[in-house]
C-alpha positions as CSV (number, residue, x, y, z in Angstrom):
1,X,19.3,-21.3,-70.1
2,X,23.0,-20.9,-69.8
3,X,25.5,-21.7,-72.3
4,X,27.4,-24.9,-71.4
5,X,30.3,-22.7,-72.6
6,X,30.1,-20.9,-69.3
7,X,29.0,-23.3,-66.9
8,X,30.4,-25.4,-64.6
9,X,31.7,-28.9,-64.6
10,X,29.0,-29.6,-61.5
11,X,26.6,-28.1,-63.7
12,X,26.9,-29.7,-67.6
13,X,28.7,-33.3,-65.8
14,X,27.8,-34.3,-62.6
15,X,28.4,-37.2,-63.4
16,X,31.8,-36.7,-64.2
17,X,32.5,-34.4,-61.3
18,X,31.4,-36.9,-58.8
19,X,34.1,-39.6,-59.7
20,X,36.3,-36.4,-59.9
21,X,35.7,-35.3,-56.2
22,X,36.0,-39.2,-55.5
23,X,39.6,-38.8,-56.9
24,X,39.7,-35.5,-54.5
25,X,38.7,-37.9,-51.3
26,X,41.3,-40.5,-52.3
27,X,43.8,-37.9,-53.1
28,X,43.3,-36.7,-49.6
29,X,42.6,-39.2,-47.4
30,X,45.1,-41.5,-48.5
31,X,48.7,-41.5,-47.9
32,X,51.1,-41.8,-51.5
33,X,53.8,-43.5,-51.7
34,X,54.1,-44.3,-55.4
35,X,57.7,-42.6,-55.8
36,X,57.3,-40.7,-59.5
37,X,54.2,-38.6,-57.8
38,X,53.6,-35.6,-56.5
39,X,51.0,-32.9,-55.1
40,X,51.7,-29.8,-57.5
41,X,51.7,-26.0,-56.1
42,X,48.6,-24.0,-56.6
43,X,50.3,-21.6,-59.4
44,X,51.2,-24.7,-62.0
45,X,47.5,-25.9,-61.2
46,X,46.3,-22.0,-62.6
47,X,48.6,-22.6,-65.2
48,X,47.1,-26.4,-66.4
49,X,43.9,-25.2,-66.5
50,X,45.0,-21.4,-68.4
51,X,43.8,-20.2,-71.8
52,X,47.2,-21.0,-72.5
53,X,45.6,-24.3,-73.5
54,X,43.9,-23.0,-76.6
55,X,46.4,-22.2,-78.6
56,X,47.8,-24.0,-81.3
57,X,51.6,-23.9,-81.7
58,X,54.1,-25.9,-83.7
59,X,57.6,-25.3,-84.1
60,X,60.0,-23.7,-82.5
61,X,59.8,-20.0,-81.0
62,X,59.9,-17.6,-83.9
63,X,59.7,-20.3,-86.3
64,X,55.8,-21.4,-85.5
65,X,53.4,-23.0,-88.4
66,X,50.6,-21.2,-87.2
67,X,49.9,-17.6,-86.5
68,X,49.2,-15.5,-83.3
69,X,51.9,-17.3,-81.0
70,X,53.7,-13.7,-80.1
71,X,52.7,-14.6,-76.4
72,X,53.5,-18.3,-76.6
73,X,57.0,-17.7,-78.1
74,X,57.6,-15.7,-74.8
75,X,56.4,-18.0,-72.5
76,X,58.7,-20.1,-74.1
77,X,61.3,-18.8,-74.5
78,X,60.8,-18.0,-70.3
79,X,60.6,-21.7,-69.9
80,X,63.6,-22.5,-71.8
81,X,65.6,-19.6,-69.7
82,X,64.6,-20.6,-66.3
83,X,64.9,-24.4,-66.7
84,X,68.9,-23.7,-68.0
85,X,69.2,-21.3,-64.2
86,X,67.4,-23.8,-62.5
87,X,70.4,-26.2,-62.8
88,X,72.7,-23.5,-63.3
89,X,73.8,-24.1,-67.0
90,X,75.6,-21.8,-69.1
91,X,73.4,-20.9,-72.3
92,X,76.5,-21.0,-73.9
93,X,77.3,-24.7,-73.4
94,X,73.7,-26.0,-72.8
95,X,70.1,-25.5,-74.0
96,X,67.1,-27.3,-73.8
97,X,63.6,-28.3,-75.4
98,X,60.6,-28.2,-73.1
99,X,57.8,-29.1,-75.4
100,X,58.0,-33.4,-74.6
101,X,54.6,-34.5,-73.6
102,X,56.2,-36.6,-70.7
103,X,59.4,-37.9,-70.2
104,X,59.1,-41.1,-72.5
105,X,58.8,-38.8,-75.3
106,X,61.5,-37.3,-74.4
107,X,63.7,-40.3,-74.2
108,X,62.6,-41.3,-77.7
109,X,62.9,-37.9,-79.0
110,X,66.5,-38.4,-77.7
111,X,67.0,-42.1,-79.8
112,X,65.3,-40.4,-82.8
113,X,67.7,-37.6,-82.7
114,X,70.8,-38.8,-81.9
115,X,70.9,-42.5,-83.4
116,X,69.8,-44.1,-86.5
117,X,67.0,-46.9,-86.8
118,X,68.3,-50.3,-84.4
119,X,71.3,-48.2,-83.5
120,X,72.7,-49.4,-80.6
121,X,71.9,-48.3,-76.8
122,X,72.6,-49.5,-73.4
123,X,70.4,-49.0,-70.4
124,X,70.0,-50.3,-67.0
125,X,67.7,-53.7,-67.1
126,X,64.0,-52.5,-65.9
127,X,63.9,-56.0,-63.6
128,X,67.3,-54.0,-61.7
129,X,65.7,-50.3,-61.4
130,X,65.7,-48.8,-65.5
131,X,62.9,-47.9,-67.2
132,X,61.0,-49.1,-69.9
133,X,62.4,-46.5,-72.1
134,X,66.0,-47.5,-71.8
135,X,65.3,-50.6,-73.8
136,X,63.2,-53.2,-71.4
137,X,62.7,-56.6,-73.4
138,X,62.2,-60.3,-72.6
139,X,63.6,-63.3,-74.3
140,X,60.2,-63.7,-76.3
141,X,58.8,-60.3,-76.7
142,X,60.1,-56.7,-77.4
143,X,57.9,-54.5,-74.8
144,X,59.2,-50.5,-75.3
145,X,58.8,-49.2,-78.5
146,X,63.3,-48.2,-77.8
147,X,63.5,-52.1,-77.9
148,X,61.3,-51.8,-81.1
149,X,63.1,-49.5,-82.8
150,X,66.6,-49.8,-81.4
151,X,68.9,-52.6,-80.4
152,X,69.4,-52.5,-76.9
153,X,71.9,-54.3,-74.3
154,X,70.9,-54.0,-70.1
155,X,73.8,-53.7,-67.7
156,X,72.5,-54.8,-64.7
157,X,73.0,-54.9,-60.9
158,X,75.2,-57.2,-58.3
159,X,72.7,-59.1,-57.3
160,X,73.9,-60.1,-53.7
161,X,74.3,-55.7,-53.1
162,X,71.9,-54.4,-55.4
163,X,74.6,-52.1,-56.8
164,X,75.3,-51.3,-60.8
165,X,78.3,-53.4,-61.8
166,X,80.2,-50.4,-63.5
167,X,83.1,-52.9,-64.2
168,X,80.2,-55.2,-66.0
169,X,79.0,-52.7,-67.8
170,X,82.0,-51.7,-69.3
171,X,83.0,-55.3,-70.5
172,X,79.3,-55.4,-72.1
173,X,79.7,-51.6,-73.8
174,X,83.0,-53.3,-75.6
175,X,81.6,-55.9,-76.9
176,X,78.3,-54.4,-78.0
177,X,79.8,-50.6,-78.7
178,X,76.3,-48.7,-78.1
179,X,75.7,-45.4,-79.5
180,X,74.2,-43.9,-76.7
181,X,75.0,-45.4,-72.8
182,X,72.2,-44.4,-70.8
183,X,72.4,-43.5,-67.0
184,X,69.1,-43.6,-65.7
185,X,67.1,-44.9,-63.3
186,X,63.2,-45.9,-62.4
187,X,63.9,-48.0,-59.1
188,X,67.5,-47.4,-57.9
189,X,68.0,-45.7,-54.4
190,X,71.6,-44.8,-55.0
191,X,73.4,-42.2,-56.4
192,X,74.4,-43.1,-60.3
193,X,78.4,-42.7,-61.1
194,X,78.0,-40.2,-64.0
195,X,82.0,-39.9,-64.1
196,X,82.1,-44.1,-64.2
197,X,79.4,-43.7,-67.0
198,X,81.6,-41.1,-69.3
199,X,84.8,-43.1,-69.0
200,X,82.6,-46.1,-70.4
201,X,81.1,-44.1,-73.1
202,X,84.6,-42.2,-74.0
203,X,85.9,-45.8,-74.4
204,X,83.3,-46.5,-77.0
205,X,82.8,-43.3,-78.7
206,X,79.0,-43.0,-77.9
207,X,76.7,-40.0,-76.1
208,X,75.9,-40.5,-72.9
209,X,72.3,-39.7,-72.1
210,X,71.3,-39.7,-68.7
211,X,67.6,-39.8,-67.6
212,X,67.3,-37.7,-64.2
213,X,63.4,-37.9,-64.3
214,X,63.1,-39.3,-60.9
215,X,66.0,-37.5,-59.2
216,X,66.0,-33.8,-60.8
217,X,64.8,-31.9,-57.9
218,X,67.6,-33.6,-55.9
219,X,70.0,-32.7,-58.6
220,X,68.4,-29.1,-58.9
221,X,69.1,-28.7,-55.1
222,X,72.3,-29.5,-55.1
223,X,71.7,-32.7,-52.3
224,X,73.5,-35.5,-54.9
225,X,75.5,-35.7,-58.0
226,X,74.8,-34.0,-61.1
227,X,75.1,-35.5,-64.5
228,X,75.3,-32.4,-66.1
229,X,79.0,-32.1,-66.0
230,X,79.4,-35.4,-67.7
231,X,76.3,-36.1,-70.1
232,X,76.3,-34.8,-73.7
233,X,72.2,-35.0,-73.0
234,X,69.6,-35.0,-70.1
235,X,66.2,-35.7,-69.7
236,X,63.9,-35.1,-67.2
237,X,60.2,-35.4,-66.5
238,X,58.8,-32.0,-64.1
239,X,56.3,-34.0,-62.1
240,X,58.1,-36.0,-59.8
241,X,60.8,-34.3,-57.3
242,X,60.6,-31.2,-59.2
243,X,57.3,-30.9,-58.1
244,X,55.6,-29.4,-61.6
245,X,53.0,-30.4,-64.3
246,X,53.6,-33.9,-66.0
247,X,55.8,-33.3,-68.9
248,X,59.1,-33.5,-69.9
249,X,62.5,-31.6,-70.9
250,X,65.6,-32.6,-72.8
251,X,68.7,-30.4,-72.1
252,X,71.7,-31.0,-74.9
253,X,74.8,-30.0,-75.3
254,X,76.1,-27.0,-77.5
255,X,79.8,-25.4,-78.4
256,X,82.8,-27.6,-78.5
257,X,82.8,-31.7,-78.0
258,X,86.6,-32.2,-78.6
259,X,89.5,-31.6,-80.0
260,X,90.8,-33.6,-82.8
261,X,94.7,-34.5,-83.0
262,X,95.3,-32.0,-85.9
263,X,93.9,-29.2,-83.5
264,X,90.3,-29.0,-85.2
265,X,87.6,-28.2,-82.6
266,X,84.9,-30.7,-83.3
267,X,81.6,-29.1,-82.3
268,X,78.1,-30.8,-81.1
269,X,75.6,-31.0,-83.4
270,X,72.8,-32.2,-81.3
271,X,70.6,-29.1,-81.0
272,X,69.2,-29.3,-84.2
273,X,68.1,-33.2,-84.2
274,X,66.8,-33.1,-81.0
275,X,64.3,-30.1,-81.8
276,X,63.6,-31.6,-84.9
277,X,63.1,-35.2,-83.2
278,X,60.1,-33.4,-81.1
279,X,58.5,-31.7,-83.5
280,X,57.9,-32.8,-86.5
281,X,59.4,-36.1,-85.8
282,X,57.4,-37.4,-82.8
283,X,54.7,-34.6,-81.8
284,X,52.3,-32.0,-83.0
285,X,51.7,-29.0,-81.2
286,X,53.0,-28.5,-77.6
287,X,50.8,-28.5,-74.8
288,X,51.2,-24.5,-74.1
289,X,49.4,-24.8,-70.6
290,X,52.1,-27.2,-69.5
291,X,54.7,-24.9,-70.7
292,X,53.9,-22.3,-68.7
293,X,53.3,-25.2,-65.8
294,X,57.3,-25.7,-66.4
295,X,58.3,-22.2,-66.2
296,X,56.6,-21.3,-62.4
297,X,58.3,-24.6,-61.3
298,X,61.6,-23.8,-62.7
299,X,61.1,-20.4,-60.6
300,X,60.1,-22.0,-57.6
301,X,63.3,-24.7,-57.8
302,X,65.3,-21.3,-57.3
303,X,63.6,-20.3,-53.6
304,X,65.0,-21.1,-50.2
305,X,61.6,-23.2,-49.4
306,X,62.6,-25.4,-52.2
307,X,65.9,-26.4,-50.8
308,X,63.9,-27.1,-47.5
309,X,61.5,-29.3,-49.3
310,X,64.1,-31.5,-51.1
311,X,66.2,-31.9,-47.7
312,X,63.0,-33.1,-46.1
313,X,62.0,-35.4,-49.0
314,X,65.6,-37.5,-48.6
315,X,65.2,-37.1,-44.8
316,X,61.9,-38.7,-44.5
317,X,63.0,-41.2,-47.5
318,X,65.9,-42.5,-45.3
319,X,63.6,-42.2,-42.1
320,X,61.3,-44.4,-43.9
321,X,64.2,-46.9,-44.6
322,X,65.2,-47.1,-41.0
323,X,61.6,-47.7,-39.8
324,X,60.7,-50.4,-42.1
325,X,64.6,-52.2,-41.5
326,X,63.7,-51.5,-37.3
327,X,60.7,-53.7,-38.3
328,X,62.6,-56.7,-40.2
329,X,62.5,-55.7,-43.6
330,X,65.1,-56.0,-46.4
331,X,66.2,-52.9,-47.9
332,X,67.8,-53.1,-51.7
333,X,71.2,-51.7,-51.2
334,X,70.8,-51.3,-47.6
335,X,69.4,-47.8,-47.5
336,X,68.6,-44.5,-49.8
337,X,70.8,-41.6,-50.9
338,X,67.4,-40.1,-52.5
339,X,63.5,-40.0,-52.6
340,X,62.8,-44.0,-52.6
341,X,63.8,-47.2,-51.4
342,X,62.7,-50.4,-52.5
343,X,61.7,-53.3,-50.1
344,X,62.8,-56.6,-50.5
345,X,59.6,-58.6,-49.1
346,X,61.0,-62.5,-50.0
347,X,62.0,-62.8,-46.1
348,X,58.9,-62.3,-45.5
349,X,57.4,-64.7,-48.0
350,X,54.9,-61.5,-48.7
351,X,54.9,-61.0,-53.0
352,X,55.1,-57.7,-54.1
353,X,51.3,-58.1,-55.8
354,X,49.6,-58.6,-52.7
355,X,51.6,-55.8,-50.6
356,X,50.1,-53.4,-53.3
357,X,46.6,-54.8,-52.8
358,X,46.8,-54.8,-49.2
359,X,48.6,-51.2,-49.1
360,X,45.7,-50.1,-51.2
361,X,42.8,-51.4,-49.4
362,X,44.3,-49.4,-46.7
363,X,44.9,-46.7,-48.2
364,X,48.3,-46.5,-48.9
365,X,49.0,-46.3,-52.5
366,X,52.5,-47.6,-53.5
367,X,53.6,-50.1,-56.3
368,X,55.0,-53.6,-56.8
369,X,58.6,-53.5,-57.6
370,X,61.3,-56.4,-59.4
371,X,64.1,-56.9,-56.8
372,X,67.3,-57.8,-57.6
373,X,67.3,-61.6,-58.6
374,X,64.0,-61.8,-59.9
375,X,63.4,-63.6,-62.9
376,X,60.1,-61.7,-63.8
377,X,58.6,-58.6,-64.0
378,X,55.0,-59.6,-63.8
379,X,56.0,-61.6,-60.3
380,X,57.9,-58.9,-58.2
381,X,58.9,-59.6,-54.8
382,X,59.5,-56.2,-53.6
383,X,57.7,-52.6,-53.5
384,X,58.7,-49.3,-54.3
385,X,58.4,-46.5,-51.7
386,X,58.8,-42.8,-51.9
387,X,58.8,-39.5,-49.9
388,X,58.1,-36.7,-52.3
389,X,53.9,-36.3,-52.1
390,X,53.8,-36.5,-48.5
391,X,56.7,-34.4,-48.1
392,X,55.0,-31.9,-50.1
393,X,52.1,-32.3,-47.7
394,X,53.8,-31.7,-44.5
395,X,55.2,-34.8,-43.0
396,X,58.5,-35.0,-41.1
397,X,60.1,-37.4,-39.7
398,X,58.0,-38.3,-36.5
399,X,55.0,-38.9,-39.1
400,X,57.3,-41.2,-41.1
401,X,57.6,-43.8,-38.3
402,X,53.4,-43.4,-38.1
403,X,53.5,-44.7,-41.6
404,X,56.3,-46.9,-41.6
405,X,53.8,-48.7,-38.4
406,X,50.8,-48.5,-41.1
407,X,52.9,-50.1,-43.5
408,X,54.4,-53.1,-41.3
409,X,50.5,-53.2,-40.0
410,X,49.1,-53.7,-43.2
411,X,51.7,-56.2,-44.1
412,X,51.1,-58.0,-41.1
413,X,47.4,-58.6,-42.3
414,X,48.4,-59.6,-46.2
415,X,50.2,-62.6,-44.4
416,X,46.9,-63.6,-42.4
417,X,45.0,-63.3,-45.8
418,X,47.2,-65.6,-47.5
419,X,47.3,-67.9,-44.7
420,X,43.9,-68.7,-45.7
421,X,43.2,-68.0,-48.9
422,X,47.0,-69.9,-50.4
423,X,49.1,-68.5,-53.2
424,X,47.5,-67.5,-55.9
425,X,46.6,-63.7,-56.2
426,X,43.0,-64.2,-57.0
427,X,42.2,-66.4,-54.5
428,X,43.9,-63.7,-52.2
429,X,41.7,-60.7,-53.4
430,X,38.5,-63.3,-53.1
431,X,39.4,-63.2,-49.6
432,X,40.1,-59.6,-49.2
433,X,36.6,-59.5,-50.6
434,X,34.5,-61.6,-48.9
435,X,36.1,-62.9,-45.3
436,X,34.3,-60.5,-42.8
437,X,36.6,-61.3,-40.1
438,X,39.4,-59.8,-42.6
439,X,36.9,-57.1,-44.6
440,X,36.6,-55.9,-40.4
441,X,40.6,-55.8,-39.9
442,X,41.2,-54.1,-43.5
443,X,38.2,-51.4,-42.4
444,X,39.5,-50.9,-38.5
445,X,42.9,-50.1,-40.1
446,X,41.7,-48.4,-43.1
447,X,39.8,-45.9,-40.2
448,X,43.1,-44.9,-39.2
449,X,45.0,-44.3,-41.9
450,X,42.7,-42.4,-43.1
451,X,41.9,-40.1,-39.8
452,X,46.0,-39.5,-40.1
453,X,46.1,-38.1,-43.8
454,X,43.2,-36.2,-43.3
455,X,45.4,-33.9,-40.9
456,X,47.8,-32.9,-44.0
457,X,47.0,-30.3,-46.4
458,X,47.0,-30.9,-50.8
459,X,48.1,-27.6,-52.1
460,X,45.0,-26.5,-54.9
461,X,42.1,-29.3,-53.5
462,X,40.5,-26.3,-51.8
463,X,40.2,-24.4,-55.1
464,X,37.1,-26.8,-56.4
């Protein structure tokens, strides 16, 4: 009998490796437009699934807590190198820790590091595009763990443009004089005013930390702004636009911060609590295999095919957003400078809930989004698109406007489902579930949707 060391998943699980080729069939018959995902290249999926994975390594390079890491160290140290040329940084004035499990480690290795217990940051309000981790809470509860451990204070969006109110954030940073400003973004399709963002934290005397997760193979391209030349620290996660495994990096600062009025050259000291926020602070040992995931990205951000991908990901993104508005639909801000767009379905008295479960029933996987004005995050009004997986799969432009028509179609239907079934979300999915006349629509559409994706490739699927 074989060992079960040496056989395969097929062979020890089946059970397991059915509802993993299930994920396989979803993966590649349906079309994603969830806007932080991505189909990764063949050579970080070798990497994930490396011996790398075995191996135990705390610490920093040369400075481990366990032995036999003389590889490791250089495959770190390979990571670190070619995620500073990947954005073009100076060694001398930046470096960078890539051991963060995903990016919301990161951003809390960055708190840890940089401010005390309830020190002070501001970030923009999740309900107007931020993230959880730039210090999302309601009036009764405290949801991230930054609004646990920190004080925060959201600066928000016009709500009639969709636009960050720099001039509004400025008057809040005075009055609540943060530690750390954060510029960052989970649902925001414009461009971010990293020069805006300095001036406000200058004024206050804090860091500014901006979170690029969503945008860094844009920024890495050199198709929008970069807030390198204005943040004292950046974050990213390597799974989105960048195309890598899911994990994160935090680039800081090093050399001189300023110069005092006596002359005295007053020089960053964030390396140090930033390493030491990530390990031992807030993680164990890295994830090696991811590591190594990082470093054939960060080579890959550097070829001429990448630059191609990235121009086609905005192209298809604003593509999208042209589509959708030639159809009726609301666009937040009017458009997309990047990867996503968020749709603003109150017009069409459609709630963001039961687009998703529509979209999904069809095969379209995409998720419910707060628009500007909304008063809730479990009620959105709006969904969040993005272009980055099925760029990475091979659609252009002409295929856009195929799934923009899928969209609108599927849309179409949620509003003859809740024609009969009312409001309420449940009574919706009951519906979905059980009417035949609608179950027949959902399939009929479902068929085609499906019959398009299966046309596009999913770099590594053949490989199991």
């Amino acid at each position: 009998m074989t060992s079960i060391l040496y056989s395969n998943i097929w062979e020890t699980d089946p059970e397991l490796f059915e509802l993993i080729k299930k994920e396989k069939k979803r993966q590649k018959y349906g079309l994603e437009l969830i806007a932080s995902e991505n189909f990764t290249s063949l050579s970080v999926l070798q990497c994930l699934s490396s011996c790398l994975h075995n191996k135990y390594s705390e610490g920093m390079p040369g400075q481990r807590y366990y032995g036999g890491n003389e590889y490791i160290d250089e495959i770190e140290l390979l990571t670190q190198k070619r995620a500073l040329e990947a954005f073009n940084l100076n060694p001398e004035e930046w470096g960078c820790n890539v051991q963060p499990y995903s990016g919301s480690p990161a951003n809390l290795a960055v708190y840890t590091g940089l401010i005390e217990p309830h020190g002070r940051i501001m970030g923009l309000d999740l309900p107007d595009g931020g993230h959880l981790t730039h210090g999302f809470f309601t009036a009764s509860k405290k949801i991230s763990a930054t609004s646990i451990f920190f004080e925060s204070m959201p600066y928000k969006v016009n709500p009639e443009t969709g636009l960050i109110d720099y001039d509004k954030c400025a008057e809040l940073a005075k009055l609540f004089k943060p530690r750390v400003i954060v510029a960052g973004i989970s649902c925001y399709s414009r461009c971010l005013d990293y020069k805006r963002f300095r001036q406000i934290a200058d004024e206050n005397n804090a860091y500014l930390f901006s979170d690029m997760a969503h945008v860094s193979g844009l920024v890495a391209a050199g198709l929008i702004s970069s807030p390198f030349e204005y943040s004292d620290v950046v974050s990213t996660t390597t799974h989105k636009t960048l195309r890598g495994p899911r994990a994160g990096v935090i680039f800081y600062r090093k050399g001189i911060r300023s110069i005092a009025k006596d002359g005295k050259k007053i020089m960053y000291d964030i390396e140090n609590k930033i390493n030491q926020a990530v390990f031992p602070g807030l993680q164990g040992g890295p994830h090696n295999n991811a590591i190594a995931g990082i470093a054939t990205t960060m080579k890959q951000v550097k070829s001429p095919e990448f630059l191609a991908y990235q121009k086609q990901v905005v192209a298809n993104a604003k593509r999208l957003c042209l589509s959708l508005q030639d159809r009726g639909y609301k666009i937040s801000t009017g458009g997309t400078d990047v990867h996503m767009l968020l749709v603003d379905l109150r017009p069409m008295s459609i709630t963001g809930s039961k687009a998703e479960r529509i979209l999904e029933s069809i095969s379209i996987a995409c998720n419910k989004n707060t628009v500007p004005g909304d008063k809730s995050a479990l009620n959105p009004s709006g969904i969040r698109l993005g272009t980055p997986a099925l760029t990475t799969r091979g659609l252009v432009e002409a295929d856009i406007d195929k799934v923009a028509e899928f969209i609108h179609r599927g849309l179409l239907l949620s509003k003859e489902v809740t024609a009969i079934s009312g409001p309420k979300l449940d009574d919706y999915k009951r519906v979905l579930n059980t009417n035949e006349s609608i179950k027949a629509k959902v399939a009929h559409l479902r068929e085609e949707v499906e019959t398009f994706s299966n046309k596009f490739l999913i770099p590594g699927l053949e490989t199991y």
